[in-house]
C-alpha positions as a printed Julia matrix, in Angstrom:
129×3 Matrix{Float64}:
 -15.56  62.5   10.77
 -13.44  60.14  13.09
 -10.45  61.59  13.4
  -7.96  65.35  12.57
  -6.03  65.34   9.83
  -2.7   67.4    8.81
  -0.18  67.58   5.89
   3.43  67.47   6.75
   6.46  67.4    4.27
   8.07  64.09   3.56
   9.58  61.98   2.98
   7.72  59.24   4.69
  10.2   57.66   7.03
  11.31  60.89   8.11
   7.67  61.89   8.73
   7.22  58.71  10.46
   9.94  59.67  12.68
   8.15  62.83  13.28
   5.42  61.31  14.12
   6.73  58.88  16.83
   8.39  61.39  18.33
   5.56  63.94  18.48
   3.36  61.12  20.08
   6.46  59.98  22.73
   6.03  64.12  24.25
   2.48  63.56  24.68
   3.32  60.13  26.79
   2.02  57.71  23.92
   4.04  54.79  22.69
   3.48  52.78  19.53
   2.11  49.88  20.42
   1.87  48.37  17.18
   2.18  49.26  13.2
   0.71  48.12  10.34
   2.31  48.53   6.85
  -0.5   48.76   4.89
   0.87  49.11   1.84
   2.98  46.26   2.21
   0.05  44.31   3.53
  -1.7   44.93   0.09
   1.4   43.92  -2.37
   1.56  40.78  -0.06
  -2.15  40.12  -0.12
  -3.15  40.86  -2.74
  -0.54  41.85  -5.63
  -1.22  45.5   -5.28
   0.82  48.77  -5.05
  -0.16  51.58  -3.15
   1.84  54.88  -1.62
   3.46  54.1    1.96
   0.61  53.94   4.16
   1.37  52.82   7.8
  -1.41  52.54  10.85
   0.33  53.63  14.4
  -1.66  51.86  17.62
  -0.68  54.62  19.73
  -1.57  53.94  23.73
  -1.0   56.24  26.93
  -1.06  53.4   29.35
  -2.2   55.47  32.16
  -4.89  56.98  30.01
  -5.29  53.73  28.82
  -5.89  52.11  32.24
  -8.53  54.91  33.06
 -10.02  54.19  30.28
 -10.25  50.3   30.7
 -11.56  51.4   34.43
 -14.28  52.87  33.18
 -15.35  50.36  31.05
 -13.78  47.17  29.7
 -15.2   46.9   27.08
 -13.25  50.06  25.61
 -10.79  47.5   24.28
 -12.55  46.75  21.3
 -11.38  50.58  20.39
  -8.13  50.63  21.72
  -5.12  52.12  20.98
  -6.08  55.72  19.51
  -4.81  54.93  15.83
  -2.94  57.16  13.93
  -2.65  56.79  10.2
   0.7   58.29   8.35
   0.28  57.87   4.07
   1.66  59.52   1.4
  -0.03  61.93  -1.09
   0.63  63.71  -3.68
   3.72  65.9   -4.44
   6.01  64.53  -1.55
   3.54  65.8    0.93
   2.61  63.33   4.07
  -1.09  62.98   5.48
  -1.21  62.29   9.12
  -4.44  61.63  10.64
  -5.39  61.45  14.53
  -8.02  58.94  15.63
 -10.48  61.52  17.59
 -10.47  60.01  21.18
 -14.35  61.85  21.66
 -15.47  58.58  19.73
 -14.83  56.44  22.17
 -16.89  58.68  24.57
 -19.6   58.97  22.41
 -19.94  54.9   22.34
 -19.47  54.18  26.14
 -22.35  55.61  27.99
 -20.27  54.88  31.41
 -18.94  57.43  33.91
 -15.57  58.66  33.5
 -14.97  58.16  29.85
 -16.01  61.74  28.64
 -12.69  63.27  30.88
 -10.57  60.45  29.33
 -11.57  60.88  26.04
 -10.93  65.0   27.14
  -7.12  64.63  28.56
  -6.29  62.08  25.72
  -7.75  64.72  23.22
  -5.64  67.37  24.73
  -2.8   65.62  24.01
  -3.36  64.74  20.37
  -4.05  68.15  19.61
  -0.59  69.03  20.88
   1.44  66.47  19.4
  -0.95  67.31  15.78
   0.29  71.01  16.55
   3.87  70.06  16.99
   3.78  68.29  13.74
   2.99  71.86  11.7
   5.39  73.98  13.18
């Protein structure tokens, strides 16, 4: 498994919302955000429920992370995915940070990929209650 996953009421923008703000208490921004599902009516002529890719990044996490070793960027920022499903209800899954850990074999990734999973976990928590 890569990543935690929730279900949160919609509607999507609103979850969305949710989302951002969830992230923004935990000290991530959105760095960028792909609209899948307008990507693939674009692309290729094809409808699918809302579906949106969050890059979220804790820059000083971030800039640990990078210290430890550069060539982390190929994994950077911790995704989080936000898409629709069934009856109204929202799927929201969190990129597990532990993977990035578990493909660097440098010093000082294991206690950023710990701190940035702390925080993930929270703002995943905040998002149910």
């Amino acid at each position: 498994m890569y990543g935690h996953h929730i279900e949160i009421a919609g509607p999507f923008d609103t979850a969305i919302e949710r989302v951002v703000a969830a992230l923004k208490t935990e000290g991530f921004g959105v760095l960028s955000d792909i609209d899948i599902q307008k990507a693939m009516k674009e692309k290729l002529g094809k409808d699918i429920p809302a579906h949106r890719i969050l890059g979220a990044c804790n820059p000083p996490l971030a800039y640990q992370a990078l210290e430890a070793d550069p060539e982390i960027s190929l994994l950077l920022p911790c995704n989080v995915t936000v898409r629709e499903v069934e009856n109204g209800r929202i799927s929201v899954g969190f990129l597990d940070p532990h993977m990035m850990a578990k493909l660097s074999p440098l010093a000082g990734m294991q206690a950023v990929a710990d701190e940035a999973g702390k925080r993930l976990d929270r703002a995943r928590a905040a998002l149910t209650q």
